[in-house]
VEXFI-262436 format. One record per residue (C-alpha): residue number from 1; chain; z, x, y; residue in one letter. Coordinates in Angstrom, 1 decimal, padded with zeros to 4 digits. Each point is the difference from the previous one (the first is absolute). Layout:
# VEXFI-262436
[node NUM "A" [Z X Y] "A"]
...
# end
This chain:
# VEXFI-262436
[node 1 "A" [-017.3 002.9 -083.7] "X"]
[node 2 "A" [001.3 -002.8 -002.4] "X"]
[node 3 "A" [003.6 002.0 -000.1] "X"]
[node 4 "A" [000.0 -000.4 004.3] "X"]
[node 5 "A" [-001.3 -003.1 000.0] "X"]
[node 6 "A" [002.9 -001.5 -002.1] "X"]
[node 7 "A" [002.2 001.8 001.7] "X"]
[node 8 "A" [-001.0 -001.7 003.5] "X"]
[node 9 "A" [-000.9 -003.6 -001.7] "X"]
[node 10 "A" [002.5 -002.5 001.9] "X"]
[node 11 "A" [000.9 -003.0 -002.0] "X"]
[node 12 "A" [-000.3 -003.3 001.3] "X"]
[node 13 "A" [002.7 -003.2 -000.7] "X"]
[node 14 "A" [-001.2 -002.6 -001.5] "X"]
[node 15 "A" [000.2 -003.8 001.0] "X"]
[node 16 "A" [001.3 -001.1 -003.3] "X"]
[node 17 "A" [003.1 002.4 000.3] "X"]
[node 18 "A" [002.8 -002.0 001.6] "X"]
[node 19 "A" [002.0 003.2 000.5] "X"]
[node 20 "A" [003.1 -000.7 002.4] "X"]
[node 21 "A" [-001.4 -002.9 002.0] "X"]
[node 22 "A" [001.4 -002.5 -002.8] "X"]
[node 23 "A" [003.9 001.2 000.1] "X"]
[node 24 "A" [-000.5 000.1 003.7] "X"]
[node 25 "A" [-001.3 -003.5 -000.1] "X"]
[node 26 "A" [002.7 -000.7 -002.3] "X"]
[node 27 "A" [003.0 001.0 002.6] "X"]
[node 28 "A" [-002.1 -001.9 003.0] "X"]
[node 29 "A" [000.2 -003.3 -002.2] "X"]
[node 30 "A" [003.9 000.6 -001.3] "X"]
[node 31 "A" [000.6 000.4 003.8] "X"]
[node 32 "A" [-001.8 -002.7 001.1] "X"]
[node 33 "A" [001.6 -002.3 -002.2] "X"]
[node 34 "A" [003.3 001.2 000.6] "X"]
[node 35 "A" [-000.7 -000.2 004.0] "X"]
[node 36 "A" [-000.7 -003.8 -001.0] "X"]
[node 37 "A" [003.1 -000.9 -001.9] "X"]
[node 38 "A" [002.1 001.6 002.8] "X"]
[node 39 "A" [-002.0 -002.5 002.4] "X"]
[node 40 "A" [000.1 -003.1 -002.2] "X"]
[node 41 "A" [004.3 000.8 -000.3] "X"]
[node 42 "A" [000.2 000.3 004.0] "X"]
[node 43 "A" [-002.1 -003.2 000.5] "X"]
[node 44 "A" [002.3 -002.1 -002.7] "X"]
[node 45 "A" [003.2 001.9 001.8] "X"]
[node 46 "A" [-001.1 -001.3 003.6] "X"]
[node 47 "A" [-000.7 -003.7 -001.6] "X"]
[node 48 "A" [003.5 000.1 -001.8] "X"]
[node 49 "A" [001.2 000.8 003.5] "X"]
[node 50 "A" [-001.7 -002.6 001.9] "X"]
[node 51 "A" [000.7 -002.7 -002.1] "X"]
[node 52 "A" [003.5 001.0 -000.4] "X"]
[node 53 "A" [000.3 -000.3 003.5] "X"]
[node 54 "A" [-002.4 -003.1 000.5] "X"]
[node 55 "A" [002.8 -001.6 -002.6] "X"]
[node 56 "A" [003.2 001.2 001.5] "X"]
[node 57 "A" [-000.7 -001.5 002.9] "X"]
[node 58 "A" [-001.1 -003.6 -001.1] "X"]
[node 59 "A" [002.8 000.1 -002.1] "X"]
[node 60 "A" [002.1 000.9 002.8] "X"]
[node 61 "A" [-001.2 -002.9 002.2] "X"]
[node 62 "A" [000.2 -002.6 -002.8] "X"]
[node 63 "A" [003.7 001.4 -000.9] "X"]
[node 64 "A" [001.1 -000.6 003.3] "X"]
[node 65 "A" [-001.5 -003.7 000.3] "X"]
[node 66 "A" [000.7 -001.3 -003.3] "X"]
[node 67 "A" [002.6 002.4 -002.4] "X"]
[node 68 "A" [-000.6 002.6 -002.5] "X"]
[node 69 "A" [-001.8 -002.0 -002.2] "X"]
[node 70 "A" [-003.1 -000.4 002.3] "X"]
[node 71 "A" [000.3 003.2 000.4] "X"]
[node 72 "A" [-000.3 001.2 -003.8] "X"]
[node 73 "A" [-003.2 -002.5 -000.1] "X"]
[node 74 "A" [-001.6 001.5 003.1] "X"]
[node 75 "A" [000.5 003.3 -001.9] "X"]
[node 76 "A" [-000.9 -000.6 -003.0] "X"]
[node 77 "A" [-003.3 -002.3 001.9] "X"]
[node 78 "A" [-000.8 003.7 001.2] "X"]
[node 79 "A" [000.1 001.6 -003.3] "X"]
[node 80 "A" [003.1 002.0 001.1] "X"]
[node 81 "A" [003.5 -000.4 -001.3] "X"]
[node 82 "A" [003.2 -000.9 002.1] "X"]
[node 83 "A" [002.6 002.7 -000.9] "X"]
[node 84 "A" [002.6 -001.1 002.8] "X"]
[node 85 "A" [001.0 -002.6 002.4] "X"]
[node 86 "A" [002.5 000.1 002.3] "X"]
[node 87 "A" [000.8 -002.8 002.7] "X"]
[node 88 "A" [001.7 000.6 002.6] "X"]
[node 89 "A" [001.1 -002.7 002.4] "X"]
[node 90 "A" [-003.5 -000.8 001.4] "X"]
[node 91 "A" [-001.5 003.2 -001.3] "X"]
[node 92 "A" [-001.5 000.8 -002.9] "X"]
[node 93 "A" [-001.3 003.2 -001.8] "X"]
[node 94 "A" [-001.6 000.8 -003.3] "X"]
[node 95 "A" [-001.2 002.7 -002.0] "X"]
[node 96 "A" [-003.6 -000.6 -001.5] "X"]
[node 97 "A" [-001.8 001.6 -002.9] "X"]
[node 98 "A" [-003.5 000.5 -001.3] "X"]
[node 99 "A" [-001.6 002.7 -002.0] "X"]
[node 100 "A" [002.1 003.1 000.8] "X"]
[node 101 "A" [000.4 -001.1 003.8] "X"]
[node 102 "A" [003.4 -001.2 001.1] "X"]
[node 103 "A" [-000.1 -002.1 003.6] "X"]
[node 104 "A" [003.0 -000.8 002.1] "X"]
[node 105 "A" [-000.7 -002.8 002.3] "X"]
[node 106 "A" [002.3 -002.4 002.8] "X"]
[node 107 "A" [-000.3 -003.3 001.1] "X"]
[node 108 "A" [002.2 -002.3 002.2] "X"]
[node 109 "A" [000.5 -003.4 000.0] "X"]
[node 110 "A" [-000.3 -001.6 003.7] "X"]
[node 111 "A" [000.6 -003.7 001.2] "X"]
# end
């Protein structure tokens, strides 16, 4: 009976095994984090955006009304960059940038 009753005896896990729940919770957490990084990147990319644009356009509107020069300070008041100006008779466009977002806006001067 001892030889059978081995042979049938089922062997239980124990609690204090982690066996594959810990490289399993391992991946989870990797992709987690990765998922998170992708989110923070798209959120900065959609603020470079809108403050590209939020820029171009004031600088556009204070190009037109007073000269490059106001429009360079608006820019640069808008933590963006002016990388062109060009006038136009009474039209004016420029070229805006901030982070890795480029903005083109256009503004005309009216009497």
């Amino acid at each position: 009976m001892g030889a059978h009753h081995r042979r049938h005896r089922r062997t239980h896990p124990t609690h204090d095994d982690p066996g594959q729940a810990l490289p399993l919770l391992a991946g989870a957490l990797a992709l987690v984090v990765l998922l998170m990084l992708g989110l923070v990147a798209l959120g900065n990319t959609a603020d470079d955006r809108g403050r590209a644009q939020t820029a171009a356009d004031a600088a556009a509107l204070a190009g037109a009304a007073d000269g490059r020069t106001a429009a360079e300070a608006v820019a640069t008041a808008n933590h963006a960059s002016l990388e062109s100006f060009r006038a136009r008779g009474s039209e004016v466009e420029v070229v805006v940038r901030a982070g890795d977002s480029r903005a083109t806006a256009r503004a005309r001067r009216s009497w």
